[in-house]
C-alpha positions in Angstrom: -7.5 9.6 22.4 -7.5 5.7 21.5 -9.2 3.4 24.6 -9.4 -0.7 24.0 -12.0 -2.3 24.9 -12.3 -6.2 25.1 -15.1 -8.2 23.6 -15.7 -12.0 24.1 -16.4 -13.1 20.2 -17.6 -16.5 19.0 -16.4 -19.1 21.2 -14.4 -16.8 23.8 -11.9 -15.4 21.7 -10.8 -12.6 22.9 -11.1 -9.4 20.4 -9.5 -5.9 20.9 -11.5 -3.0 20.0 -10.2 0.4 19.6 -12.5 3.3 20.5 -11.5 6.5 18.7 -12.0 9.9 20.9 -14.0 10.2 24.2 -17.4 8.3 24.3 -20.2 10.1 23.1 -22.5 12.2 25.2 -26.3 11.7 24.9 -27.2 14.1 21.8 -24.0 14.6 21.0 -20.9 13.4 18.2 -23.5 9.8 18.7 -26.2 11.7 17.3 -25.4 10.6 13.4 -24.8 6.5 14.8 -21.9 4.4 15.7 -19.3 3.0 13.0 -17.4 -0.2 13.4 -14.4 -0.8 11.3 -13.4 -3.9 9.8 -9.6 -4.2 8.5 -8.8 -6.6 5.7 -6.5 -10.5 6.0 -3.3 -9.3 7.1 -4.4 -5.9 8.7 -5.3 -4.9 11.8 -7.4 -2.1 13.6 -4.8 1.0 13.7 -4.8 0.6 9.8 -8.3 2.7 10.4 -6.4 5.6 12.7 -6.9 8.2 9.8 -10.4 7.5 9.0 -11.5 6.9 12.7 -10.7 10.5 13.3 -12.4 12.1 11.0 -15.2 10.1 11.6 -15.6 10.7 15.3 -16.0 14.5 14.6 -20.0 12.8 14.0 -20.0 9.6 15.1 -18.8 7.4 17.6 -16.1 5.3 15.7 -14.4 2.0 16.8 -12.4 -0.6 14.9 -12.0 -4.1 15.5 -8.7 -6.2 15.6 -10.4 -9.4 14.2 -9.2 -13.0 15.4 -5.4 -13.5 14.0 -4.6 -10.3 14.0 -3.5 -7.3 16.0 -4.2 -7.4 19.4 -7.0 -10.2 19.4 -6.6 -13.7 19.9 -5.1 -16.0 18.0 -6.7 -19.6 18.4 -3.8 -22.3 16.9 -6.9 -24.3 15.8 -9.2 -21.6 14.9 -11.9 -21.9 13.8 -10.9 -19.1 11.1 -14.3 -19.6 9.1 -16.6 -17.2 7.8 -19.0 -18.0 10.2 -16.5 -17.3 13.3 -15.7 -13.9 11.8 -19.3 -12.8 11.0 -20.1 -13.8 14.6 -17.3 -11.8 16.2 -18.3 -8.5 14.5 -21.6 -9.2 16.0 -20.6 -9.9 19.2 -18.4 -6.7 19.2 -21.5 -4.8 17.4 -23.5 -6.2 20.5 -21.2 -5.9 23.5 -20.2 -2.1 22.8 -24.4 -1.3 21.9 -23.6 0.5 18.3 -26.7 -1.1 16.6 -27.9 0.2 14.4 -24.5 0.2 13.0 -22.9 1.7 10.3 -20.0 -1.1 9.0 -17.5 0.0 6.9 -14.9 -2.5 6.1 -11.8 -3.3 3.7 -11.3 -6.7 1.5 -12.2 -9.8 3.6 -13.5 -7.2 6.6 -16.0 -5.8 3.7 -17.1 -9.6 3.0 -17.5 -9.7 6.7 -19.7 -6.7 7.0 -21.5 -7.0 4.1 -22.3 -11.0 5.5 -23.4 -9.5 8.9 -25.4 -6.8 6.9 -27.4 -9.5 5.1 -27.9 -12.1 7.7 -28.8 -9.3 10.9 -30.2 -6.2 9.1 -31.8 -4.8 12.3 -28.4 -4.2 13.6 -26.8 -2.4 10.5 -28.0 1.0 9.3 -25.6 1.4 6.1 -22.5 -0.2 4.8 -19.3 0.5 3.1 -17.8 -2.0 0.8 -13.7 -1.3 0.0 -12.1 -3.2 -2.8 -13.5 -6.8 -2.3 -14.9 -8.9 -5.1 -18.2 -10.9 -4.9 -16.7 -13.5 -7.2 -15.0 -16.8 -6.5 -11.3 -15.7 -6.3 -10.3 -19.8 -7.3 -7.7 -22.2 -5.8 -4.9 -20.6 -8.3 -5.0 -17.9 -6.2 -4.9 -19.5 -2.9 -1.7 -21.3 -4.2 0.3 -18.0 -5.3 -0.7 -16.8 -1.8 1.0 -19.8 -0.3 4.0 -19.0 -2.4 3.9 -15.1 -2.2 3.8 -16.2 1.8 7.0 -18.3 1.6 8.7 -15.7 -0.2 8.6 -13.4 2.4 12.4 -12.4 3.7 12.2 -12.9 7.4 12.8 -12.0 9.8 13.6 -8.6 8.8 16.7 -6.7 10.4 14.9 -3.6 10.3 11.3 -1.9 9.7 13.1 0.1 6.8 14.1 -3.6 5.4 10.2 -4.1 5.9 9.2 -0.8 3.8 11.7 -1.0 1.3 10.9 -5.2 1.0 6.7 -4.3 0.6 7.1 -1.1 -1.0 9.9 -1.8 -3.8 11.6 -5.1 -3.5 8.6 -7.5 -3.1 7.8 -9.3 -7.0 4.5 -9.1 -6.5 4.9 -5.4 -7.2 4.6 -4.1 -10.6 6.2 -0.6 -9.8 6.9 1.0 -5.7 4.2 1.5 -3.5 5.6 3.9 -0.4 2.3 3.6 1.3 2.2 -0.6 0.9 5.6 -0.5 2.6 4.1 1.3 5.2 1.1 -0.8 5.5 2.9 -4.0 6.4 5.3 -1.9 8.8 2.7 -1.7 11.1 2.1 -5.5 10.6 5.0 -6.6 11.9 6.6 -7.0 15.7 10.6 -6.9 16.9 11.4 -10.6 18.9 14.9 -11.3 19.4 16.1 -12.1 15.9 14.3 -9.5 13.8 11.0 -8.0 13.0 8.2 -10.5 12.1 4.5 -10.3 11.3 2.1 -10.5 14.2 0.2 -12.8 12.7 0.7 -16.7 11.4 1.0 -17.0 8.2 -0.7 -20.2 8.2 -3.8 -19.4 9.9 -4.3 -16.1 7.7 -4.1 -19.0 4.9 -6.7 -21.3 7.0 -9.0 -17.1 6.8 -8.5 -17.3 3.2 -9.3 -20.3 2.1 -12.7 -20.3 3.8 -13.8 -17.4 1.5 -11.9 -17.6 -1.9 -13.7 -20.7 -3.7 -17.7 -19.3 -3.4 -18.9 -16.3 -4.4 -21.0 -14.0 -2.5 -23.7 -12.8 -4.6 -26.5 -14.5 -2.5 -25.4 -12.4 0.9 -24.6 -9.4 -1.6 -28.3 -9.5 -2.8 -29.9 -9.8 1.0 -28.5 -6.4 1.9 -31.2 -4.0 2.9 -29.1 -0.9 3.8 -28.1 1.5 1.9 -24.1 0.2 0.8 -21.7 2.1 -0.9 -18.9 0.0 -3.2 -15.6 1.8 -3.6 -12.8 0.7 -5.7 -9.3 2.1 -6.5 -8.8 2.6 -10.1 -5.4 0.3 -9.1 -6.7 -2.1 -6.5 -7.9 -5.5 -7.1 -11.5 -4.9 -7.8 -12.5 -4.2 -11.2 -15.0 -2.0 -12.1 -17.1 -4.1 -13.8 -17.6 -6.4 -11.2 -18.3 -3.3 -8.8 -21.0 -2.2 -10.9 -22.3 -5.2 -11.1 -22.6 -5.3 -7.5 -24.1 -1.8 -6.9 -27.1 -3.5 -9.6 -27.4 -6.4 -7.3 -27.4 -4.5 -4.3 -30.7 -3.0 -3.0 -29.6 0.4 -2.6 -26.0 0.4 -3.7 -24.1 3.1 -5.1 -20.7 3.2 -6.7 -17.4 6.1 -6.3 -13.6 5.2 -7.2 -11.0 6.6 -6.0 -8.2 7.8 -8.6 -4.3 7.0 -7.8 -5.5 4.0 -5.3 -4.6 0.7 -5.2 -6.3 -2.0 -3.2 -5.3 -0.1 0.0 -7.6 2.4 -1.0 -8.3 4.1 2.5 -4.7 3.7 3.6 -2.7 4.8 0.7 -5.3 8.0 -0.8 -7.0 9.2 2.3 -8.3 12.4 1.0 -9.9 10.6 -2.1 -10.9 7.7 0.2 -13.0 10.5 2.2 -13.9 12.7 -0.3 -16.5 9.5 -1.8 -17.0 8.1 1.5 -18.4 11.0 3.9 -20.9 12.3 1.7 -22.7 8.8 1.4 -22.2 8.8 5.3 -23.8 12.1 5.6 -26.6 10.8 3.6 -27.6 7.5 4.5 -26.7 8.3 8.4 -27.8 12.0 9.1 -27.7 13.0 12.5 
């Protein structure tokens, strides 16, 4: 069973959340804490369907459509800042009483988490970091995402045009990616003259560029909880950088998960769970 539940983030938008299995009875699956989920730019809450079940065999499990995407609200003038999303995963941490929380969260959602983690550690217990870099990403990357945006073939006649454009087609790609095709299948919405993402483009470019120039070291090194950084061997985190962040961390830890790309918990599950419910069960025990 999947219930939404609305929460008023910063400045009134409105955020869907997505609680995974009944609520929790007192002394029950609740017993080993609450877990919000934070998707990455571009992705949305149901991206976590797989992992939110599994988790909610222990713990009560809810992900978040974050402002621009999903279900939530989309603001034409934002504000899409780093401040604004940190905020909204509070609020939702708040309205829906999970504190102390355990965040787990993918690419910008991880920055998110890890931002919350540093700047409210009474309200987070441990913390999952998937695939993001603590470096500056640079403005030579903001431009190719501009371009890679504008290259995009919409709208598409059909979500098998959408899989096969993502998943083989898409130059971006070195070789196919099945499970990237499928990713952005669930991205995208049927109006009138085709299937289109249910985002704007432009305002995930506004998200971006709030977060790619600075690097995140200072927040990294103000986490108190136990964290966990996991990289695919394939993704965009390298693991040199990750190691460097488990050594700045506090209490960080390091797993990778073989055959993954950045994707990691969408496109290799099992591996994604075999690294990450251990640390769960051991920073979180019921």
């Amino acid at each position: 069973m999947v219930r939404r539940i609305d929460v008023s983030g910063s400045g009134g938008v409105r955020l869907a959340a997505w609680e995974f299995a009944d609520p929790p009875q007192a002394g029950g699956r609740n017993g080993a804490g609450a877990v919000l989920l934070l998707h990455g730019l571009l992705g949305r809450a149901a991206h976590w369907a797989e992992t939110a079940r599994w988790l909610s065999v222990r713990h009560r499990a809810v992900a978040l459509d974050q402002r621009g995407h999903g279900r939530s609200g989309r603001p034409a003038d934002g504000p899409y800042t780093r401040e604004a999303y940190v905020a909204d995963a509070q609020a939702a941490v708040e309205h829906l009483g999970l504190a102390p929380v355990i965040l787990i969260g993918h690419a910008m959602g991880a920055l998110t988490a890890w931002q919350l983690a540093a700047r409210r550690p009474d309200l987070v217990r441990a913390l999952v970091i998937c695939d993001m870099r603590a470096s500056a990403l640079g403005a030579a990357g903001q431009r190719e995402w501009g371009e890679w945006f504008r290259s995009w073939p919409v709208p598409f006649a059909t979500l098998a045009d959408v899989r096969k454009w993502f998943g083989e087609d898409d130059p971006a790609l070195e070789r196919p990616k099945p499970a990237r095709g499928d990713f952005y299948a669930e991205v995208m919405a049927e109006r009138a003259d085709g299937w289109r993402p249910v985002f704007s483009r432009r305002q995930m470019l506004l998200a971006r560029e709030t977060f790619v120039h600075d690097a995140h070291w200072e927040d990294l090194a103000l986490v108190e909880c136990p964290t966990l950084v996991v990289r695919g061997l394939d993704g965009e985190l390298g693991r040199a950088e990750a190691q460097e962040m488990v050594r700045v961390l506090p209490r960080g830890t390091y797993a990778e998960v073989p055959d993954a790309g950045h994707f990691v918990h969408y496109d290799q599950p099992e591996g994604w769970r075999r690294v990450v419910e251990p640390f769960l069960g051991a920073a979180a025990p019921a």
